[in-house]
mmCIF file as Biopython writes it, N, C-alpha, C and O atoms, coordinates in Angstrom:
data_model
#
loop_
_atom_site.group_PDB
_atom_site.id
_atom_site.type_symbol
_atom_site.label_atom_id
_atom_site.label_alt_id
_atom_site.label_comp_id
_atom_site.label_asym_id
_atom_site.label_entity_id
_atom_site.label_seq_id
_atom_site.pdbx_PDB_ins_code
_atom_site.Cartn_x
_atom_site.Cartn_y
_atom_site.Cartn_z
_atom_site.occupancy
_atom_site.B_iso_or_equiv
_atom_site.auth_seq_id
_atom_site.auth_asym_id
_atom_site.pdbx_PDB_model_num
ATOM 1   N N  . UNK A ? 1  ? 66.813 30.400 -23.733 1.0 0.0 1  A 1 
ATOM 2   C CA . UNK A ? 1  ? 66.222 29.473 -24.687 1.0 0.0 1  A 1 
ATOM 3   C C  . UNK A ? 1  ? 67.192 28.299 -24.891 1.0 0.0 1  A 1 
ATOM 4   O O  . UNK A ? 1  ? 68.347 28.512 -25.259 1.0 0.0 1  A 1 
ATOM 5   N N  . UNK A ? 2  ? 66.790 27.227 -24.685 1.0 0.0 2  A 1 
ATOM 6   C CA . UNK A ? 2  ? 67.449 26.222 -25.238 1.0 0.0 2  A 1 
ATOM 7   C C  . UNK A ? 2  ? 67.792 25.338 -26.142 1.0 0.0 2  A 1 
ATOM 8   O O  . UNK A ? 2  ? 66.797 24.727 -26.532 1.0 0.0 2  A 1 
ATOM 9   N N  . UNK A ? 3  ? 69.076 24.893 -26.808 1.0 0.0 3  A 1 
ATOM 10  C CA . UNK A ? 3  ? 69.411 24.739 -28.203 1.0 0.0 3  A 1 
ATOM 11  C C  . UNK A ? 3  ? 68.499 23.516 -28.698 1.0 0.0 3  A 1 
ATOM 12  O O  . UNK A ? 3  ? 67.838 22.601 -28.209 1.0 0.0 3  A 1 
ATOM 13  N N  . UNK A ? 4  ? 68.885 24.089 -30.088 1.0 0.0 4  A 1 
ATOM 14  C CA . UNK A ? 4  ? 67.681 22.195 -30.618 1.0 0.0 4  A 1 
ATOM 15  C C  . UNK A ? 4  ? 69.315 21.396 -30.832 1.0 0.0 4  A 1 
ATOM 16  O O  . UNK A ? 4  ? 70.493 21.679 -31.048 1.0 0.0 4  A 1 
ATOM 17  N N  . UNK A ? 5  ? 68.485 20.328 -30.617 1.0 0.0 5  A 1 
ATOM 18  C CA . UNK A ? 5  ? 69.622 19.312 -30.846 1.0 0.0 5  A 1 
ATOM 19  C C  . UNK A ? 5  ? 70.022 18.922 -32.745 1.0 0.0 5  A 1 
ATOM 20  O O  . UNK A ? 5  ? 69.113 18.751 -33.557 1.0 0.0 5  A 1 
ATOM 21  N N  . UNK A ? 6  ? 70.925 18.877 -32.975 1.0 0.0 6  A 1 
ATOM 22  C CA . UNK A ? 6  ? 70.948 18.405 -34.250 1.0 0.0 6  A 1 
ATOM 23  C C  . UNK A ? 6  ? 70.146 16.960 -34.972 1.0 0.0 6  A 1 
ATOM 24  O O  . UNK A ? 6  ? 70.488 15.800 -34.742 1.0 0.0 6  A 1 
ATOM 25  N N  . UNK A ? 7  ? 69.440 17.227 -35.539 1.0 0.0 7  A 1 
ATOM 26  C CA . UNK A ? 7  ? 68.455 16.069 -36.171 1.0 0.0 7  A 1 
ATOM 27  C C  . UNK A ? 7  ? 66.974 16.333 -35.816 1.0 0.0 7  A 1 
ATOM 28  O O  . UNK A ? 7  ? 66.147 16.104 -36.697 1.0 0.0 7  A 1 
ATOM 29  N N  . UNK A ? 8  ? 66.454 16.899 -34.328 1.0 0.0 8  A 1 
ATOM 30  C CA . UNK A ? 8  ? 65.575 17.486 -33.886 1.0 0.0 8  A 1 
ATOM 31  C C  . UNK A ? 8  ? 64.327 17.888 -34.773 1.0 0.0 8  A 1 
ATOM 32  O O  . UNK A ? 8  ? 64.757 18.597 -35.682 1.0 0.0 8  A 1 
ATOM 33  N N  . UNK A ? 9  ? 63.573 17.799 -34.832 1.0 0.0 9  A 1 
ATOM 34  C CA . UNK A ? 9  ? 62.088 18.238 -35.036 1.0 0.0 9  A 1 
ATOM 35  C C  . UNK A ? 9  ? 62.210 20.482 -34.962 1.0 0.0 9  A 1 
ATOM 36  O O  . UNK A ? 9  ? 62.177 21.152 -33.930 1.0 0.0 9  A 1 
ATOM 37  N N  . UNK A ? 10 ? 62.282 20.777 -35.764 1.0 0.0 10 A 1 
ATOM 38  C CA . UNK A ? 10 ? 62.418 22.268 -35.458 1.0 0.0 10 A 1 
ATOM 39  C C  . UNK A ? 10 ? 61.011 22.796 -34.763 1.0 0.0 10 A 1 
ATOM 40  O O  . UNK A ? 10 ? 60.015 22.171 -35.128 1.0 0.0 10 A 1 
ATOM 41  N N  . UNK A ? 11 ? 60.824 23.721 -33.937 1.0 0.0 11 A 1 
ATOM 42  C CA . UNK A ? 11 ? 59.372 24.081 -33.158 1.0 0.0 11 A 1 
ATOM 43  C C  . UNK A ? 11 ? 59.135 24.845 -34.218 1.0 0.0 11 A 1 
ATOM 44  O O  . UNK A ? 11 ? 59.982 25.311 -34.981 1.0 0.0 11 A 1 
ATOM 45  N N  . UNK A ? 12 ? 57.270 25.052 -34.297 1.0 0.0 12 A 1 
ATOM 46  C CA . UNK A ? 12 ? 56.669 26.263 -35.336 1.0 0.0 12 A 1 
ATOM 47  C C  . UNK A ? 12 ? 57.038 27.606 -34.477 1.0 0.0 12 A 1 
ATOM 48  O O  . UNK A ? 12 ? 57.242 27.890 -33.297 1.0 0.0 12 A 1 
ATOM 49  N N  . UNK A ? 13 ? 57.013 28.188 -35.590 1.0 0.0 13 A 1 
ATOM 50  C CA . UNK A ? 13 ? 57.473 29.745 -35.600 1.0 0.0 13 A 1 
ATOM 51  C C  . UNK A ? 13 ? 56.540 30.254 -36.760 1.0 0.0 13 A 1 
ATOM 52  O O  . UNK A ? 13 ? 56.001 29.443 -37.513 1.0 0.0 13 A 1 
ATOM 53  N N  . UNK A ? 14 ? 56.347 31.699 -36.899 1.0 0.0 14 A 1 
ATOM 54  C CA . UNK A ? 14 ? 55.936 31.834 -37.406 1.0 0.0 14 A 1 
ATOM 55  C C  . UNK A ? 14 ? 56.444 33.778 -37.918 1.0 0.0 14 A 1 
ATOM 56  O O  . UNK A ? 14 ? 56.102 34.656 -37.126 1.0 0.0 14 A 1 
ATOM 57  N N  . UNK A ? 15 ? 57.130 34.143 -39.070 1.0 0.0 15 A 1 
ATOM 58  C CA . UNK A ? 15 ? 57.739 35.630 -39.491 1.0 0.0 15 A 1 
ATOM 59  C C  . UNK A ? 15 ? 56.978 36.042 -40.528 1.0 0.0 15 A 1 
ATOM 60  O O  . UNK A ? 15 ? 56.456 35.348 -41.401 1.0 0.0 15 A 1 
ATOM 61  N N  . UNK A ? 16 ? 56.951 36.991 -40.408 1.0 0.0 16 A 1 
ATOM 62  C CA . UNK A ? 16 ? 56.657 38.405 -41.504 1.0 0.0 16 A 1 
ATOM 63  C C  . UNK A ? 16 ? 57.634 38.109 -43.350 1.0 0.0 16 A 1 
ATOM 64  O O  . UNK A ? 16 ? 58.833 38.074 -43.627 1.0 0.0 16 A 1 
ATOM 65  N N  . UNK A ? 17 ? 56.690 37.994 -43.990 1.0 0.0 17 A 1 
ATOM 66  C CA . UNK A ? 17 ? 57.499 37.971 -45.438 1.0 0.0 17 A 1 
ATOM 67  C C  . UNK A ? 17 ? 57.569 39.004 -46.065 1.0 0.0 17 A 1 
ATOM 68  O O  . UNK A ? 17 ? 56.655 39.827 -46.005 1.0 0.0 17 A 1 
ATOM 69  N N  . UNK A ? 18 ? 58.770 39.218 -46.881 1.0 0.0 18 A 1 
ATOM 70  C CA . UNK A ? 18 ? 58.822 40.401 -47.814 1.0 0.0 18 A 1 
ATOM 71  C C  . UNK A ? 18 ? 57.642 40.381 -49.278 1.0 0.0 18 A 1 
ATOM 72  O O  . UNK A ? 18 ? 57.880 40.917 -50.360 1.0 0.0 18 A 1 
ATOM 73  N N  . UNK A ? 19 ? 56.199 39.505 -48.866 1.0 0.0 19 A 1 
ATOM 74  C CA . UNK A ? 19 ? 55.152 40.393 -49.701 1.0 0.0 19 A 1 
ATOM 75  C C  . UNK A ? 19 ? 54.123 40.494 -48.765 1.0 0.0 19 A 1 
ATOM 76  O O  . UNK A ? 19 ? 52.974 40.243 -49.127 1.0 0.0 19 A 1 
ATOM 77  N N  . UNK A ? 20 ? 54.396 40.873 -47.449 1.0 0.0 20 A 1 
ATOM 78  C CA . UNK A ? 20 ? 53.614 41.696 -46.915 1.0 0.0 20 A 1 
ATOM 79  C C  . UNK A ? 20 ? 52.406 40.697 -45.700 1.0 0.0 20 A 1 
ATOM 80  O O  . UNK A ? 20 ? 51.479 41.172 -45.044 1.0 0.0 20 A 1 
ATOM 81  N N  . UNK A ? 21 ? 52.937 39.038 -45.769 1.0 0.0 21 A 1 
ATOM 82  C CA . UNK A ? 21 ? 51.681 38.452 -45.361 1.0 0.0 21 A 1 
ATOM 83  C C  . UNK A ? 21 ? 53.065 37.867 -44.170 1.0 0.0 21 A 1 
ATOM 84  O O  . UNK A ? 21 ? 54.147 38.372 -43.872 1.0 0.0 21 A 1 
ATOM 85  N N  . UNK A ? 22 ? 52.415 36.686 -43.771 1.0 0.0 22 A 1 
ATOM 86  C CA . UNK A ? 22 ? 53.358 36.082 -42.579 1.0 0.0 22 A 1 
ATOM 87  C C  . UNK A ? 22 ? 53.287 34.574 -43.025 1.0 0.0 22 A 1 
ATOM 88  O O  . UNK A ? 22 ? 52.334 34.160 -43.685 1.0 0.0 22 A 1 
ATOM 89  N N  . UNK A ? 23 ? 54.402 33.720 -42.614 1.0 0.0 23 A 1 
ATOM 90  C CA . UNK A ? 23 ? 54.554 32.396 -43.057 1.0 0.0 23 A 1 
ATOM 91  C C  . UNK A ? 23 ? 55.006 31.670 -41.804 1.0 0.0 23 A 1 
ATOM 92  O O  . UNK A ? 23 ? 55.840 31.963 -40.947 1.0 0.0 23 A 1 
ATOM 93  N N  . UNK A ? 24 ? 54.206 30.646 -41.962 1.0 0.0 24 A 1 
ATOM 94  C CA . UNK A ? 24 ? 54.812 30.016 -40.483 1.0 0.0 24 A 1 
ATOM 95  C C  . UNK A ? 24 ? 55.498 28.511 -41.174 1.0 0.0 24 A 1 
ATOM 96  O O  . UNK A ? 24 ? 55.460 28.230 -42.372 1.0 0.0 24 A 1 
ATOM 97  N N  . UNK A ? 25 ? 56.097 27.683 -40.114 1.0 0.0 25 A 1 
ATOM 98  C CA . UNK A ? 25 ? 57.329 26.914 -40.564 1.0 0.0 25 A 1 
ATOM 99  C C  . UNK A ? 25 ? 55.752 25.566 -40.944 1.0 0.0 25 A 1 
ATOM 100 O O  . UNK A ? 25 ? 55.895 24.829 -41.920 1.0 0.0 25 A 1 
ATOM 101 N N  . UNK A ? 26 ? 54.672 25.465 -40.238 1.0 0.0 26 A 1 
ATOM 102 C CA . UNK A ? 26 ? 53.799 24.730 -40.125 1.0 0.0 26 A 1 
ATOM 103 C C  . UNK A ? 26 ? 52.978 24.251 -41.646 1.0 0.0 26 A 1 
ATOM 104 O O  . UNK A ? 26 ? 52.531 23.183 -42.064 1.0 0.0 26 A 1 
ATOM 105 N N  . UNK A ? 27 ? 53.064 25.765 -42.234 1.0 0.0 27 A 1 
ATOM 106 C CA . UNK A ? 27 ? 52.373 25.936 -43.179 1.0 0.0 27 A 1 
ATOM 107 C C  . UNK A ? 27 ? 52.946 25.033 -44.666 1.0 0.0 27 A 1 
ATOM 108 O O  . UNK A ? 27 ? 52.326 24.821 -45.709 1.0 0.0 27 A 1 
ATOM 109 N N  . UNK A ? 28 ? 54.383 24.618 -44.268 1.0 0.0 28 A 1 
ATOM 110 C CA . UNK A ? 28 ? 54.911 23.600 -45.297 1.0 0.0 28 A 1 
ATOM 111 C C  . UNK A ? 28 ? 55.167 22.300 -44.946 1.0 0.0 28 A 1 
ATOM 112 O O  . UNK A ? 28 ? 55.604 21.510 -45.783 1.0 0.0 28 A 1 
ATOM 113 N N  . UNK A ? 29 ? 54.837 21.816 -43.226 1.0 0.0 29 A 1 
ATOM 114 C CA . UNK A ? 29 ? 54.512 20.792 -43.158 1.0 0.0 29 A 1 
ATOM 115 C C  . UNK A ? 29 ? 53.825 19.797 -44.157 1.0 0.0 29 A 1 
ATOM 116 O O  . UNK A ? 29 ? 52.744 20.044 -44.690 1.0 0.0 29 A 1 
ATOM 117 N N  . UNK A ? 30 ? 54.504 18.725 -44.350 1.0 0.0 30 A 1 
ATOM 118 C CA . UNK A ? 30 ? 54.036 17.632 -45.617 1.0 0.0 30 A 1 
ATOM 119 C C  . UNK A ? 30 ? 53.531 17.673 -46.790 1.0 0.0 30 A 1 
ATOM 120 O O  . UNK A ? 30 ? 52.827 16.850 -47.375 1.0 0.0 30 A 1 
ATOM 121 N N  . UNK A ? 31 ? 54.085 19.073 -47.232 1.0 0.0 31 A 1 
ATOM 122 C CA . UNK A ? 31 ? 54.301 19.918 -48.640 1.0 0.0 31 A 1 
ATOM 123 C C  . UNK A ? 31 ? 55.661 20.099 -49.444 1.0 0.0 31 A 1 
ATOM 124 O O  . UNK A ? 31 ? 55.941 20.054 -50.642 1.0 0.0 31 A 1 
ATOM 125 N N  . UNK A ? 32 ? 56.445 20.342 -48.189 1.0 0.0 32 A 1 
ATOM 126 C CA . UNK A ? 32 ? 57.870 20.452 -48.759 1.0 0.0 32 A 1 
ATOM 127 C C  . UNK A ? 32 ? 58.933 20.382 -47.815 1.0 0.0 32 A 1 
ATOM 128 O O  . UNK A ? 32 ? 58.848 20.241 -46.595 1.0 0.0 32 A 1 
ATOM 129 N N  . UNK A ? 33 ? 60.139 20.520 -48.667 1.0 0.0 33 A 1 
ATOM 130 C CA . UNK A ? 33 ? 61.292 20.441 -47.443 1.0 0.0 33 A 1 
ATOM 131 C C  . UNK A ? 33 ? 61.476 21.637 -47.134 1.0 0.0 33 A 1 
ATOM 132 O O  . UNK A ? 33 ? 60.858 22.468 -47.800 1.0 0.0 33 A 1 
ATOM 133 N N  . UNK A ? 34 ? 62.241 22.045 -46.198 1.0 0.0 34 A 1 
ATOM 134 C CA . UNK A ? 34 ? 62.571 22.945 -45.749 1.0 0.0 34 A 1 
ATOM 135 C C  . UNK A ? 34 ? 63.560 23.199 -45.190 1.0 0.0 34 A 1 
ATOM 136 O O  . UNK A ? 34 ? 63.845 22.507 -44.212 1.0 0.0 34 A 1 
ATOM 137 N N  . UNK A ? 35 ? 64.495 24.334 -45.618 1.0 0.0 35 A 1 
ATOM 138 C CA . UNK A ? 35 ? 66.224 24.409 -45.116 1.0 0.0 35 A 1 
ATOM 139 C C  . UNK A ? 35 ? 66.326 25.380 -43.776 1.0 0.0 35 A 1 
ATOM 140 O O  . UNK A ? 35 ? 66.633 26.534 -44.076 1.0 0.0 35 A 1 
ATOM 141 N N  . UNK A ? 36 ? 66.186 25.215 -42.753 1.0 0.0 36 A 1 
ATOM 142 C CA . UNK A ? 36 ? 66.390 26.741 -41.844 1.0 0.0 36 A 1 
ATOM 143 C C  . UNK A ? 36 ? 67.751 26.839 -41.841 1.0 0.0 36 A 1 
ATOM 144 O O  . UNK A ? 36 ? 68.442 25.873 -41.518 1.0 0.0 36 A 1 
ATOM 145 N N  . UNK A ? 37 ? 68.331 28.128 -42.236 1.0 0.0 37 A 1 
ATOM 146 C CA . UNK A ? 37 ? 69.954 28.617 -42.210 1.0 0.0 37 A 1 
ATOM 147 C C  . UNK A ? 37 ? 69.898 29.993 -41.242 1.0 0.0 37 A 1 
ATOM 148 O O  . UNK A ? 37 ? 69.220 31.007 -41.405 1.0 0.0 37 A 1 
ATOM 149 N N  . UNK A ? 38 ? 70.749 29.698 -40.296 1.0 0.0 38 A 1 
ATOM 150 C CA . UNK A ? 38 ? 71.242 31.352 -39.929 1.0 0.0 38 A 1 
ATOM 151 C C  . UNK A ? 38 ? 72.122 31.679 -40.242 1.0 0.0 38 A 1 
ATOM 152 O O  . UNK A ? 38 ? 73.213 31.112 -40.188 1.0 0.0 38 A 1 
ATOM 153 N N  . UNK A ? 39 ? 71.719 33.176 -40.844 1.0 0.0 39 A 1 
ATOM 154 C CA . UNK A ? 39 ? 73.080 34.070 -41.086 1.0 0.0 39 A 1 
ATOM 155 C C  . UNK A ? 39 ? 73.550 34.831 -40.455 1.0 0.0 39 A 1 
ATOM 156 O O  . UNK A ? 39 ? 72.511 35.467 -40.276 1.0 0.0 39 A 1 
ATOM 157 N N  . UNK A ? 40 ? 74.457 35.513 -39.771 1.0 0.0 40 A 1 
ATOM 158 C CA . UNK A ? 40 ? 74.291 36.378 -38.735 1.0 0.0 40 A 1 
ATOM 159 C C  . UNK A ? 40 ? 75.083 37.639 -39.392 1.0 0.0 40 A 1 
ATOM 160 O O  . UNK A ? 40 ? 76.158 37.635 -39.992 1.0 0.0 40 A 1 
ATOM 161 N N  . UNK A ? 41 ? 74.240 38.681 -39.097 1.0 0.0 41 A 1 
ATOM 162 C CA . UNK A ? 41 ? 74.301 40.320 -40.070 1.0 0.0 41 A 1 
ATOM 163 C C  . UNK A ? 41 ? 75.947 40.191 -40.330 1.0 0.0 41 A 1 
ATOM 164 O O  . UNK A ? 41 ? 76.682 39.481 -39.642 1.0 0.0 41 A 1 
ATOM 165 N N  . UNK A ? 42 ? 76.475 41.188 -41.691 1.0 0.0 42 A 1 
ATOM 166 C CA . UNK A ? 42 ? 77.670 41.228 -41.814 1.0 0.0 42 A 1 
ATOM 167 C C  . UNK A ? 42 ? 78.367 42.190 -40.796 1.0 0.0 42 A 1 
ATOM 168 O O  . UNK A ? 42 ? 77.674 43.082 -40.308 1.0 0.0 42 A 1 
ATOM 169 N N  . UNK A ? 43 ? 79.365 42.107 -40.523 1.0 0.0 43 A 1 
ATOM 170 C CA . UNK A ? 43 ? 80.044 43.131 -39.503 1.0 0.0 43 A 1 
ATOM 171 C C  . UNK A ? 43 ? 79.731 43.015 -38.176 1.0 0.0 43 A 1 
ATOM 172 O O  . UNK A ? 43 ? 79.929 43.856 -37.299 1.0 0.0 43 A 1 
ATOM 173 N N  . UNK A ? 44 ? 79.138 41.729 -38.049 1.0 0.0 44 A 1 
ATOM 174 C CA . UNK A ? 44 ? 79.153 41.540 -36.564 1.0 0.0 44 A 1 
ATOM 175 C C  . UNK A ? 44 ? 79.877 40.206 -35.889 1.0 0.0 44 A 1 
ATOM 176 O O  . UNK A ? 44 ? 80.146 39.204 -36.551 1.0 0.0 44 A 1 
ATOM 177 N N  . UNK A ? 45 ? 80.188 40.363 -34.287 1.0 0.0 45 A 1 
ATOM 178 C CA . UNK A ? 45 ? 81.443 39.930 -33.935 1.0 0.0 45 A 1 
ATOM 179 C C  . UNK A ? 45 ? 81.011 38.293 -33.380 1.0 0.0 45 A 1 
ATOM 180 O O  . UNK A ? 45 ? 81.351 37.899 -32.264 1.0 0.0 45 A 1 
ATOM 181 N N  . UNK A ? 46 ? 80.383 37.618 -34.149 1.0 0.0 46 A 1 
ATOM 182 C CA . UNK A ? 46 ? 79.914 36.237 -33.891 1.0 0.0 46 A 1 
ATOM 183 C C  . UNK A ? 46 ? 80.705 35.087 -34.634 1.0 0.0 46 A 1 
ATOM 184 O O  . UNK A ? 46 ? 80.379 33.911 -34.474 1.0 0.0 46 A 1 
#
């Protein structure tokens, strides 16, 4: 897979939420902002 560039347009995706439905990145298109952060699990060697 290849990286997004910084400033980039992020592609839709779309995950599973903790109340049970799914949210895609699309669905807040020209509603709101939106922060994508990765965290990467604790205790691992990244």
């Amino acid at each position: 897979m290849a990286l997004i560039a910084v400033g980039a347009t992020a592609p839709d995706f779309t995950l599973d939420s903790h109340l049970d439905t799914t949210v895609s990145l699309s669905d807040f298109k020209g509603t709101k902002n939106v922060l994508l952060v990765s965290y990467p699990l604790d205790f691992t060697p990244t």
